[in-house]
FIKOLZA-1660 file (N, C-alpha, C; in steps of 0.1 Angstrom, whole numbers, plus 5000, padded with zeros to 4 digits):
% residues 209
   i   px   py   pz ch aa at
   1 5449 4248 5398  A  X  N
   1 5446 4241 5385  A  X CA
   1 5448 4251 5374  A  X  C
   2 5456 4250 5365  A  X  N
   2 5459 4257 5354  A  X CA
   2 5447 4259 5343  A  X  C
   3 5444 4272 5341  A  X  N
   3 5431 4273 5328  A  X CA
   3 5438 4270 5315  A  X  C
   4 5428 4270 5305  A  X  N
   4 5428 4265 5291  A  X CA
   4 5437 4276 5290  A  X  C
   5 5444 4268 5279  A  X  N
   5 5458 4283 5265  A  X CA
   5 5449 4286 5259  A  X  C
   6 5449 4302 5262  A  X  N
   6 5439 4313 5253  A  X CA
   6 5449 4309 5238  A  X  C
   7 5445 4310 5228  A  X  N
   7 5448 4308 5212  A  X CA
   7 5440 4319 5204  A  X  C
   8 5448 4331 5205  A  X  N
   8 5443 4340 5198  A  X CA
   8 5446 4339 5180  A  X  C
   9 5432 4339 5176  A  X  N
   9 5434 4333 5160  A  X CA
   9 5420 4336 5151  A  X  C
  10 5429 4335 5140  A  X  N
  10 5416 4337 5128  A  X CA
  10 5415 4322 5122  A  X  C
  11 5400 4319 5119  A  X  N
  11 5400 4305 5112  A  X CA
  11 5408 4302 5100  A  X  C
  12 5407 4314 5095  A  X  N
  12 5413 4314 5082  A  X CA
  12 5432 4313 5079  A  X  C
  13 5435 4314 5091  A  X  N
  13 5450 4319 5089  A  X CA
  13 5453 4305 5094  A  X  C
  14 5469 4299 5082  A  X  N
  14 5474 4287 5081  A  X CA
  14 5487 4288 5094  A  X  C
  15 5487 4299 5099  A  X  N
  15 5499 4300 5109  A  X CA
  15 5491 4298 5122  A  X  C
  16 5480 4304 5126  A  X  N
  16 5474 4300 5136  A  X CA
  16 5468 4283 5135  A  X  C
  17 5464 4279 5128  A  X  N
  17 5458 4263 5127  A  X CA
  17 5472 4257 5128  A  X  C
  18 5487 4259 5128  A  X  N
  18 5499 4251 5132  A  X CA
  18 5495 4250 5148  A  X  C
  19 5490 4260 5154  A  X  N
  19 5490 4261 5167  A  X CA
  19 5479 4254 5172  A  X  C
  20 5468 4254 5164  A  X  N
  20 5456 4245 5174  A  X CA
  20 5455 4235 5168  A  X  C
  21 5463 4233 5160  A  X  N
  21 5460 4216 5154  A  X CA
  21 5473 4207 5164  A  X  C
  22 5482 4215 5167  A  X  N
  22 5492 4210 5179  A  X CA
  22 5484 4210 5190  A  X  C
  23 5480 4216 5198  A  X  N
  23 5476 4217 5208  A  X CA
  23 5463 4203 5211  A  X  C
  24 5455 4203 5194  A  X  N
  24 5444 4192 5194  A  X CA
  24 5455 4176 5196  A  X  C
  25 5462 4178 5194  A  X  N
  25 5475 4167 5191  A  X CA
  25 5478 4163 5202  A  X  C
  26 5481 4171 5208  A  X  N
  26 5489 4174 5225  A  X CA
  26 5477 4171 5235  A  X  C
  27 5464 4170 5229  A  X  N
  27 5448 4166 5242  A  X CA
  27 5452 4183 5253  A  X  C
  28 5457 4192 5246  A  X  N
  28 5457 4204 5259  A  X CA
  28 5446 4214 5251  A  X  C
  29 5441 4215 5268  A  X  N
  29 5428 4224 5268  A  X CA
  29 5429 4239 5266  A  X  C
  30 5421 4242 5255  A  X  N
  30 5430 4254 5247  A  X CA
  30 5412 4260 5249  A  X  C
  31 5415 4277 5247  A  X  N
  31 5403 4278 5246  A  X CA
  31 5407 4293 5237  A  X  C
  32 5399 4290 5217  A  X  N
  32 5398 4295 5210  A  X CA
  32 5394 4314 5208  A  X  C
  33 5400 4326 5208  A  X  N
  33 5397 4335 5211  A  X CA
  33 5394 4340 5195  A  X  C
  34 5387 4344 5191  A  X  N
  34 5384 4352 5173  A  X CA
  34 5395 4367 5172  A  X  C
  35 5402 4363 5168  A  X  N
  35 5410 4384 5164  A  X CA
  35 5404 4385 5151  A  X  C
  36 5395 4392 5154  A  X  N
  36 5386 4401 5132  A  X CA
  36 5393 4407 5129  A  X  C
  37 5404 4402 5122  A  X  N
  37 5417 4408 5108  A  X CA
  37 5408 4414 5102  A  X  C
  38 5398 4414 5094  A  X  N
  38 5390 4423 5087  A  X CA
  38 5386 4437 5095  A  X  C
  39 5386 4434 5107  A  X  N
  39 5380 4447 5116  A  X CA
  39 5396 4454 5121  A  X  C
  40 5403 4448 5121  A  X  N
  40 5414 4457 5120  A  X CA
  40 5423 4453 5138  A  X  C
  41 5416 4443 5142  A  X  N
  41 5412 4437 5152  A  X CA
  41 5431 4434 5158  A  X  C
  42 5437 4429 5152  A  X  N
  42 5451 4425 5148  A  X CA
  42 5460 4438 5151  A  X  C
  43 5454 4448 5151  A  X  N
  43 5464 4459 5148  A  X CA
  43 5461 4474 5162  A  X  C
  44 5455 4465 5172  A  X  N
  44 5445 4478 5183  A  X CA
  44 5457 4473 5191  A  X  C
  45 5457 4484 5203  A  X  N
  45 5466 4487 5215  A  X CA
  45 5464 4472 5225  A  X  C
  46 5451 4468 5222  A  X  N
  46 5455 4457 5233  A  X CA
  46 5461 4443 5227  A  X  C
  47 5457 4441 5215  A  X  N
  47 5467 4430 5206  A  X CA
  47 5482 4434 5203  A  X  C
  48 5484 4441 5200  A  X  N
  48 5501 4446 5197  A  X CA
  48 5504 4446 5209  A  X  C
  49 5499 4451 5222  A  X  N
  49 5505 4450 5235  A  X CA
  49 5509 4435 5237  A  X  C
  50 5504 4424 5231  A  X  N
  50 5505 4411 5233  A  X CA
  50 5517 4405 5220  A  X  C
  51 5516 4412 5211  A  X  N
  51 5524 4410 5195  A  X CA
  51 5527 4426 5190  A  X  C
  52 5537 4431 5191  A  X  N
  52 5536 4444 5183  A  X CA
  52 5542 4444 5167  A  X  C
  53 5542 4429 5167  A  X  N
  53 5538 4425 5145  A  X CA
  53 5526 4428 5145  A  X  C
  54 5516 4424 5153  A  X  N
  54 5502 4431 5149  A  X CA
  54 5498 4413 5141  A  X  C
  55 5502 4403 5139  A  X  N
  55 5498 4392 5137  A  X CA
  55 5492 4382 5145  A  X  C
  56 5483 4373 5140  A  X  N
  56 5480 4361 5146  A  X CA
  56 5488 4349 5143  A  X  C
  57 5496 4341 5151  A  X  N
  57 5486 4338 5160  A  X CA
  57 5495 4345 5177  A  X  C
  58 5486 4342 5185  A  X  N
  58 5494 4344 5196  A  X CA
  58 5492 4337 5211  A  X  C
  59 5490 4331 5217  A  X  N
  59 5493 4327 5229  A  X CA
  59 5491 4326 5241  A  X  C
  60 5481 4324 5254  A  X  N
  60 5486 4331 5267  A  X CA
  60 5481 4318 5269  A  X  C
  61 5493 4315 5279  A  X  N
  61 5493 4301 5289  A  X CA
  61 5497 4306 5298  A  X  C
  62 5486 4310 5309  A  X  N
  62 5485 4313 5323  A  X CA
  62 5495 4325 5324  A  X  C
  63 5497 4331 5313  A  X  N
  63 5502 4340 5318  A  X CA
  63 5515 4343 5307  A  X  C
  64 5522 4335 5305  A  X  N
  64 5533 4333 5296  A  X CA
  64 5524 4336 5280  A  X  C
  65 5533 4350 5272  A  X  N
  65 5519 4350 5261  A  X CA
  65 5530 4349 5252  A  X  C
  66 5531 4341 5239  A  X  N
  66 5539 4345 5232  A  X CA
  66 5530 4342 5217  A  X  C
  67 5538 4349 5208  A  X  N
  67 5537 4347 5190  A  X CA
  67 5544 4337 5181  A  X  C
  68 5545 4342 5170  A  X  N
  68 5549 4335 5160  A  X CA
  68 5552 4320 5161  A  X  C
  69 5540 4316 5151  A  X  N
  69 5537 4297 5152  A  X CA
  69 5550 4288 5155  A  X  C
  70 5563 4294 5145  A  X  N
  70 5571 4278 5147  A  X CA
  70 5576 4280 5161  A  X  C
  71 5576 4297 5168  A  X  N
  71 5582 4297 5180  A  X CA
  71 5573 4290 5190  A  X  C
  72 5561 4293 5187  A  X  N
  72 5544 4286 5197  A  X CA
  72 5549 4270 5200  A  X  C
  73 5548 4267 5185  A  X  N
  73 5552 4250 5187  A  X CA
  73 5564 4240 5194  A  X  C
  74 5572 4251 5193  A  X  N
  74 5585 4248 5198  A  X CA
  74 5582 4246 5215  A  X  C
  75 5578 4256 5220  A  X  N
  75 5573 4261 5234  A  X CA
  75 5567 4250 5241  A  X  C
  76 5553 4247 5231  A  X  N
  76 5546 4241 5234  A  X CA
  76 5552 4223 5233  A  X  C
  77 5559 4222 5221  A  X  N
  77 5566 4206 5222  A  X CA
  77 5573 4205 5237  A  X  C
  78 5582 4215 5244  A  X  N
  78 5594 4215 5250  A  X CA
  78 5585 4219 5265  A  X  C
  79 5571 4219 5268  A  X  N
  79 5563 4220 5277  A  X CA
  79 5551 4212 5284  A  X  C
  80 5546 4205 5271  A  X  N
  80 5536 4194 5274  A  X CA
  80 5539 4179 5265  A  X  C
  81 5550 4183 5258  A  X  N
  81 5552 4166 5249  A  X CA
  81 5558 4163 5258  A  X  C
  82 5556 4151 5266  A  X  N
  82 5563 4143 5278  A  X CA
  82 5570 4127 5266  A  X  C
  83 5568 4125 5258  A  X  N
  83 5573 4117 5248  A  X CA
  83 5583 4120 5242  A  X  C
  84 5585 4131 5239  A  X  N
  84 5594 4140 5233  A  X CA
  84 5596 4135 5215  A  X  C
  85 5586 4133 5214  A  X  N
  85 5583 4127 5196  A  X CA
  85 5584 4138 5190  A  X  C
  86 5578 4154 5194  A  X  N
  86 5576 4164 5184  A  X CA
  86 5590 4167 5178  A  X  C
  87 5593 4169 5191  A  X  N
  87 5613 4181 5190  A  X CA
  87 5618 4171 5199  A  X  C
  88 5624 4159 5191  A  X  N
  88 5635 4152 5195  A  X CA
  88 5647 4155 5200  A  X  C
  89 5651 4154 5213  A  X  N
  89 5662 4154 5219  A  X CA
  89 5677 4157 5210  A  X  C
  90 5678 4142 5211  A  X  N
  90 5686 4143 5195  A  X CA
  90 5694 4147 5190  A  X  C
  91 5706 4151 5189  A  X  N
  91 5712 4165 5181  A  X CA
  91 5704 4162 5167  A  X  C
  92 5707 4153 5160  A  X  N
  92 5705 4152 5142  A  X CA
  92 5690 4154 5142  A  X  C
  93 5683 4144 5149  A  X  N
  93 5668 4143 5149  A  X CA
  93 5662 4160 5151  A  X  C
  94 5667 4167 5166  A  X  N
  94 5662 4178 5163  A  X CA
  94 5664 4187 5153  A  X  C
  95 5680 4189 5147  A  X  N
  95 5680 4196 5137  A  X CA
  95 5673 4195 5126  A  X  C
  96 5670 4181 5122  A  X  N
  96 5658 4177 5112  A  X CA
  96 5648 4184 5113  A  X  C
  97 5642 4184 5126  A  X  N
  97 5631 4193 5125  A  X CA
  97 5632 4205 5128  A  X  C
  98 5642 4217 5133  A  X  N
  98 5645 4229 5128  A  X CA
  98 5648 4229 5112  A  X  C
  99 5652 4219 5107  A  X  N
  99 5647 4222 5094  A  X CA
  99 5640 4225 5083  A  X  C
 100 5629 4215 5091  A  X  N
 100 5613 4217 5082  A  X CA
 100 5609 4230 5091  A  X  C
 101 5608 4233 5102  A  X  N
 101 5608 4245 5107  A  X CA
 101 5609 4259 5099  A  X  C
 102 5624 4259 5096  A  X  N
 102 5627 4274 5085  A  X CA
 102 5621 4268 5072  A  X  C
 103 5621 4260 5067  A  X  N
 103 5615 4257 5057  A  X CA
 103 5603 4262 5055  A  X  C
 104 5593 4259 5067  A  X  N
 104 5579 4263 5069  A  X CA
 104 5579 4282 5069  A  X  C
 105 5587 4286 5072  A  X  N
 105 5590 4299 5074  A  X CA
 105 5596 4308 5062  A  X  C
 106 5601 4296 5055  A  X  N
 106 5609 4302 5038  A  X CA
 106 5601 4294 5030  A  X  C
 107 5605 4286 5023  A  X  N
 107 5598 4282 5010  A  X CA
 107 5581 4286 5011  A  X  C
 108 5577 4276 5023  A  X  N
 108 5562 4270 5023  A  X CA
 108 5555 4284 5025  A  X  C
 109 5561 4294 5029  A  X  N
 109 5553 4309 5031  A  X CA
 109 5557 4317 5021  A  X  C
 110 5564 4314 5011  A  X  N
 110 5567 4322 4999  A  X CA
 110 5560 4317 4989  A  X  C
 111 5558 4303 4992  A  X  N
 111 5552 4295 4981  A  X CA
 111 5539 4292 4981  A  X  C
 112 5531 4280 4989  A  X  N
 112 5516 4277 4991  A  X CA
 112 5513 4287 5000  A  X  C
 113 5517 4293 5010  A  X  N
 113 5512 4299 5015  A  X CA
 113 5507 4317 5009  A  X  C
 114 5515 4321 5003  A  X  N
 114 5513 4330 4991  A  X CA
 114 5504 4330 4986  A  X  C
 115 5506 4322 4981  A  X  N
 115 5495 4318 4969  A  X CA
 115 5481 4317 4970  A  X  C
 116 5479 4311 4986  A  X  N
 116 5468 4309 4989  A  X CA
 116 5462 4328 4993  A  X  C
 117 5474 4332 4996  A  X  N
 117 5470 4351 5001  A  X CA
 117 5464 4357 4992  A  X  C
 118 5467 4350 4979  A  X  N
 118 5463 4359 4965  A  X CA
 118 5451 4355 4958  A  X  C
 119 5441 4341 4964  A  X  N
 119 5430 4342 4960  A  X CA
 119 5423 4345 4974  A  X  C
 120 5424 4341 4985  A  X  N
 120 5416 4343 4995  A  X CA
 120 5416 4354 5000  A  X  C
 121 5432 4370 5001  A  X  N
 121 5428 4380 5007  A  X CA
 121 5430 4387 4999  A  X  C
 122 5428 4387 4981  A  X  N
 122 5436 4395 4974  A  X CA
 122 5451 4401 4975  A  X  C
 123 5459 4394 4983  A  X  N
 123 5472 4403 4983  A  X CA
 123 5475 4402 4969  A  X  C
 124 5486 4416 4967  A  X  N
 124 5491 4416 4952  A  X CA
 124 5506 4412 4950  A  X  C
 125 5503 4400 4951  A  X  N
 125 5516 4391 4948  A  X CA
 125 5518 4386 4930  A  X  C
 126 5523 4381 4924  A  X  N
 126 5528 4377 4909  A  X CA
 126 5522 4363 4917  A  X  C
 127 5510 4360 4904  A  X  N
 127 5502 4343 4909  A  X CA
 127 5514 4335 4903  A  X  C
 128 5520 4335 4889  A  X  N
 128 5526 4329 4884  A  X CA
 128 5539 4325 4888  A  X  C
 129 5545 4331 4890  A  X  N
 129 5555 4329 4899  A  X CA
 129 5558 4324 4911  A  X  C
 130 5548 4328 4922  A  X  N
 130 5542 4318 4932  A  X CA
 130 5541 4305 4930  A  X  C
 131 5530 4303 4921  A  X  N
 131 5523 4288 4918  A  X CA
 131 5537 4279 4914  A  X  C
 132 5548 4284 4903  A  X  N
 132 5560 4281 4901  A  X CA
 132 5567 4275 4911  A  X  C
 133 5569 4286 4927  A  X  N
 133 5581 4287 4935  A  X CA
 133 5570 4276 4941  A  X  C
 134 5561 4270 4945  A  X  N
 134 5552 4262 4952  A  X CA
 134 5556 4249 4942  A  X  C
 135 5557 4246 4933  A  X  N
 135 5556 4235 4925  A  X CA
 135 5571 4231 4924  A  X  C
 136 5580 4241 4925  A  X  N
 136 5596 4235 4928  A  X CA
 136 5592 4230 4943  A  X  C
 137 5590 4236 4951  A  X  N
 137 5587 4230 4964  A  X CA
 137 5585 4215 4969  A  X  C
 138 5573 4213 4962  A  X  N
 138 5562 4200 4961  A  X CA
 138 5575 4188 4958  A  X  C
 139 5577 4195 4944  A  X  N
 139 5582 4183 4937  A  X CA
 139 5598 4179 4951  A  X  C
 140 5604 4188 4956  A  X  N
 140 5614 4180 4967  A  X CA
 140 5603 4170 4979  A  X  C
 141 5595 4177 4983  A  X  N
 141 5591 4172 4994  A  X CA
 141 5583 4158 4989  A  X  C
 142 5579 4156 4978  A  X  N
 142 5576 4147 4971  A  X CA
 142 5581 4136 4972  A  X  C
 143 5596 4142 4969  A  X  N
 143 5612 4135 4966  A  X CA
 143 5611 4124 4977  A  X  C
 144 5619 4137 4990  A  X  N
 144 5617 4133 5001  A  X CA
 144 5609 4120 5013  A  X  C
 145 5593 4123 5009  A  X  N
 145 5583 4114 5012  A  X CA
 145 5587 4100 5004  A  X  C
 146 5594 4100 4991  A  X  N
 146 5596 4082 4988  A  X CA
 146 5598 4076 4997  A  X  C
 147 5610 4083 5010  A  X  N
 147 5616 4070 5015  A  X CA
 147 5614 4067 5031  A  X  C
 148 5600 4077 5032  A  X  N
 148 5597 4075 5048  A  X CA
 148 5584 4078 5047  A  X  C
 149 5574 4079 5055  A  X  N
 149 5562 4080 5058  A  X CA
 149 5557 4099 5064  A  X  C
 150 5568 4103 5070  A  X  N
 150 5568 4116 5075  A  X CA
 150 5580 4120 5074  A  X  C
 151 5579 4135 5077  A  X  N
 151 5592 4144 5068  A  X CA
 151 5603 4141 5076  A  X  C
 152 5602 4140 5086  A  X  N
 152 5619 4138 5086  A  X CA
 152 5619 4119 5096  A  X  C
 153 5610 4112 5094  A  X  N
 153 5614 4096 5099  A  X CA
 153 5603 4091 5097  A  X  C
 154 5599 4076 5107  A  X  N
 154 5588 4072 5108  A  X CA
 154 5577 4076 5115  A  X  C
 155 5577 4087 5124  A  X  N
 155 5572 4094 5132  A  X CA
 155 5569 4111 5133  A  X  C
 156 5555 4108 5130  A  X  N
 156 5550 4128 5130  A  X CA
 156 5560 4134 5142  A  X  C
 157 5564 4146 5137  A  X  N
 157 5574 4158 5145  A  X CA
 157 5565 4171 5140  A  X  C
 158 5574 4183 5151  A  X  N
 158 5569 4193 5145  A  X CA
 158 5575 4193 5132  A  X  C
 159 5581 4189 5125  A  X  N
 159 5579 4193 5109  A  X CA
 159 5570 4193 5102  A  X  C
 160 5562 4181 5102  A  X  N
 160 5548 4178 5099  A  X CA
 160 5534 4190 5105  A  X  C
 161 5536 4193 5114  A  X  N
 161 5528 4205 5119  A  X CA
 161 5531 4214 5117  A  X  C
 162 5544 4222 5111  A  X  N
 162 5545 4234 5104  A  X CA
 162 5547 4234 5090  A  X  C
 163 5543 4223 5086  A  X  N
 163 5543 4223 5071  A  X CA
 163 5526 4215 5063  A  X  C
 164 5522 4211 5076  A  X  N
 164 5510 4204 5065  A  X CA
 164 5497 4221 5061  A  X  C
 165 5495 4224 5070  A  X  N
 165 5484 4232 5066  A  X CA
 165 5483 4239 5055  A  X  C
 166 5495 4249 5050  A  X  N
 166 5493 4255 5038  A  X CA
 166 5498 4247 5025  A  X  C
 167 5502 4232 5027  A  X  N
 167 5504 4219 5015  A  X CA
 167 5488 4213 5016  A  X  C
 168 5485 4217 5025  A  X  N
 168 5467 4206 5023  A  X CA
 168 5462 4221 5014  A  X  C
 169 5465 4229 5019  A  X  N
 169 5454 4242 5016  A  X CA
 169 5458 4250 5001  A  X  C
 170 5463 4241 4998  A  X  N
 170 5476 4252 4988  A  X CA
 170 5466 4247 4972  A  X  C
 171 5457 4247 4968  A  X  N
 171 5442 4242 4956  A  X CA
 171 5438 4253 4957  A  X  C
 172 5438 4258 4968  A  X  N
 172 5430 4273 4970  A  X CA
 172 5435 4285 4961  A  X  C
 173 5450 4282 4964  A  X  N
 173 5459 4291 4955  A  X CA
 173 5464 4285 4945  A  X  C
 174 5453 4281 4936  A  X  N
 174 5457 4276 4926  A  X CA
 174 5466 4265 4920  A  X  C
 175 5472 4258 4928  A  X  N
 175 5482 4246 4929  A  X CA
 175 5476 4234 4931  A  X  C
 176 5477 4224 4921  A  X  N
 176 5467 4213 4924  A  X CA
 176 5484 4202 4927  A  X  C
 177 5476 4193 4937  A  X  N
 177 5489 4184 4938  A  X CA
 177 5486 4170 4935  A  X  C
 178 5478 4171 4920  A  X  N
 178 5471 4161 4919  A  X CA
 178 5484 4151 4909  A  X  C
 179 5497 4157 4908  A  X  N
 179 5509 4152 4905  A  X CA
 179 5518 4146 4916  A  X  C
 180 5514 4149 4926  A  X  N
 180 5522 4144 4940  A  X CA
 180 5515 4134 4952  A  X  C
 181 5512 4122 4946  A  X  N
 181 5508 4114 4952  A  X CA
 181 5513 4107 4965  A  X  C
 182 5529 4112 4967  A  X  N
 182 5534 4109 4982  A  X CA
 182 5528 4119 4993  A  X  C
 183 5528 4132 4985  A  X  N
 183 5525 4144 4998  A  X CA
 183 5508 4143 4997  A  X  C
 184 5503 4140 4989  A  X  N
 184 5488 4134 4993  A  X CA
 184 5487 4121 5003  A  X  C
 185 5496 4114 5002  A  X  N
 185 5497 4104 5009  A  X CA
 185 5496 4110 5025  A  X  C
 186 5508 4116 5024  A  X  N
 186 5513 4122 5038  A  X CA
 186 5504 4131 5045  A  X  C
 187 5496 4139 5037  A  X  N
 187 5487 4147 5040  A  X CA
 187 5473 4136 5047  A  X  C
 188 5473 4127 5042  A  X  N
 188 5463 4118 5046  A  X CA
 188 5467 4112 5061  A  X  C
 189 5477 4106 5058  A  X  N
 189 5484 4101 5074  A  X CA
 189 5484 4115 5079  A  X  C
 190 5486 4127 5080  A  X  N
 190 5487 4134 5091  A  X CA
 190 5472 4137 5096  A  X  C
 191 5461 4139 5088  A  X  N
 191 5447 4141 5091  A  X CA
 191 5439 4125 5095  A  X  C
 192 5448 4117 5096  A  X  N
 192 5446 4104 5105  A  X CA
 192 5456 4103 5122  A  X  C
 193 5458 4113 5121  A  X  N
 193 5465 4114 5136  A  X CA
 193 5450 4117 5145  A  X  C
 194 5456 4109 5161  A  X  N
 194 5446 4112 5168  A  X CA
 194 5446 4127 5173  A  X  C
 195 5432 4133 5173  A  X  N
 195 5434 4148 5179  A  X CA
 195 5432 4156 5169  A  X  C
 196 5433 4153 5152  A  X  N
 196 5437 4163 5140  A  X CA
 196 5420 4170 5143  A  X  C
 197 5425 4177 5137  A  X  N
 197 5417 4192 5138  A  X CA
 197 5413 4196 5123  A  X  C
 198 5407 4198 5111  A  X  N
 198 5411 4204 5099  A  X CA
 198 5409 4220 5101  A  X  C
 199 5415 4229 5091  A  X  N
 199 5414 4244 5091  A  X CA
 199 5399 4246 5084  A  X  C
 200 5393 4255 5081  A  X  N
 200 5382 4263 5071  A  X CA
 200 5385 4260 5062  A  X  C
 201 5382 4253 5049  A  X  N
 201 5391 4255 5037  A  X CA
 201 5374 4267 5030  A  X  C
 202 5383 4274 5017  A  X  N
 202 5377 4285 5012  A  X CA
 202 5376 4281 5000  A  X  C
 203 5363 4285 4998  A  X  N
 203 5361 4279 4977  A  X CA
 203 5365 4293 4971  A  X  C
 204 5377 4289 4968  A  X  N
 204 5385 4301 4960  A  X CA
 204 5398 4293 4951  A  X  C
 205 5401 4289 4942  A  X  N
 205 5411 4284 4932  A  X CA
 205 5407 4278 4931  A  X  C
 206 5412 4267 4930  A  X  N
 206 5406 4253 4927  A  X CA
 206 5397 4245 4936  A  X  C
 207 5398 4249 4946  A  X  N
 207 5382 4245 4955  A  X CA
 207 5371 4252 4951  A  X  C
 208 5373 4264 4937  A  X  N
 208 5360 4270 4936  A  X CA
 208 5348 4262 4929  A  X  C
 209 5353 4251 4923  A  X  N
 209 5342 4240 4919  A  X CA
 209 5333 4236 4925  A  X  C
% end
């Protein structure tokens, strides 16, 4: 009998919660390990032996350890989704969601997810510019959401799981999306999935109220 997927992660980091908010999604028995980024925890001989980016999140299922979230999810859709809803077969359907995929890895990490680095870990990023490259963002995916329910059909995919956490979390870093009533919408239907999990959220930007 196969043990729980070690999920090595910080509460705080929007790349690791892609990974155990899938996994809550998926009903697979995962079992949460703490890496202390503050302690430097991320960056010792026995975690780089596992990731030598020295990042969370990372991985071990019985043995198979791997990194980086959109790769995690991918793994994990193409190993326990017996439905095949996440990463659609598909030629078109899956390329849709390698779409939202780099997207989650380009825009959404340049943009809310930035942003959110620069009130919650001090990184020294340009806020204004950020908050900018986040609000060109919004407004497509905004676009987008008129004409379906989830980002690329009628049905959550991994697109939706590598792109909700740092759009829910993105107040923090100063970005209110109180102009985007579809991606609030969306954000709602996805934290009404069975299994959702929420991240820590941090009273820092606009949650400092």
């Amino acid at each position: 009998m196969s043990k729980p997927i070690k999920l090595f992660r910080h509460p705080l980091s929007g790349h690791a919660h892609r990974v155990e908010l899938f996994l809550s999604l998926l009903n697979v028995s995962t079992e949460l390990v703490f890496v202390d980024l503050a302690k430097g925890a991320h960056k010792s001989a026995e975690f780089l032996a596992m990731n030598p980016f020295g990042q969370v999140p990372v991985i071990d299922d019985n043995g198979v350890v791997l990194s980086d979230s959109n790769a995690i999810l991918v793994y994990l859709a193409k190993k326990y989704d017996t439905s095949g809803q996440w990463l659609p077969k598909e030629p078109l359907a899956g390329a849709q969601v390698q779409q939202w995929l780099s997207i989650a890895a380009g825009p959404i990490a340049s943009g809310p997810a930035t942003a959110r680095l620069i009130t919650v870990f001090g990184a020294p990023y340009d806020a204004a510019s950020t908050i900018a490259r986040t609000h060109a963002l919004l407004k497509v995916i905004e676009q987008e959401l008129a004409s379906r329910p989830y980002l690329t059909g009628n049905l959550p995919t991994l697109a939706d799981v590598a792109s909700y956490t740092y759009i829910a979390h993105a107040p923090e870093g100063n970005v209110s999306l109180a102009d985007y009533p579809q991606v609030r919408a969306w954000l709602a239907r996805v934290e009404a999935l069975p299994g959702f999990v929420p991240m820590q959220r941090t009273a820092v930007g606009l949650q400092s109220a």
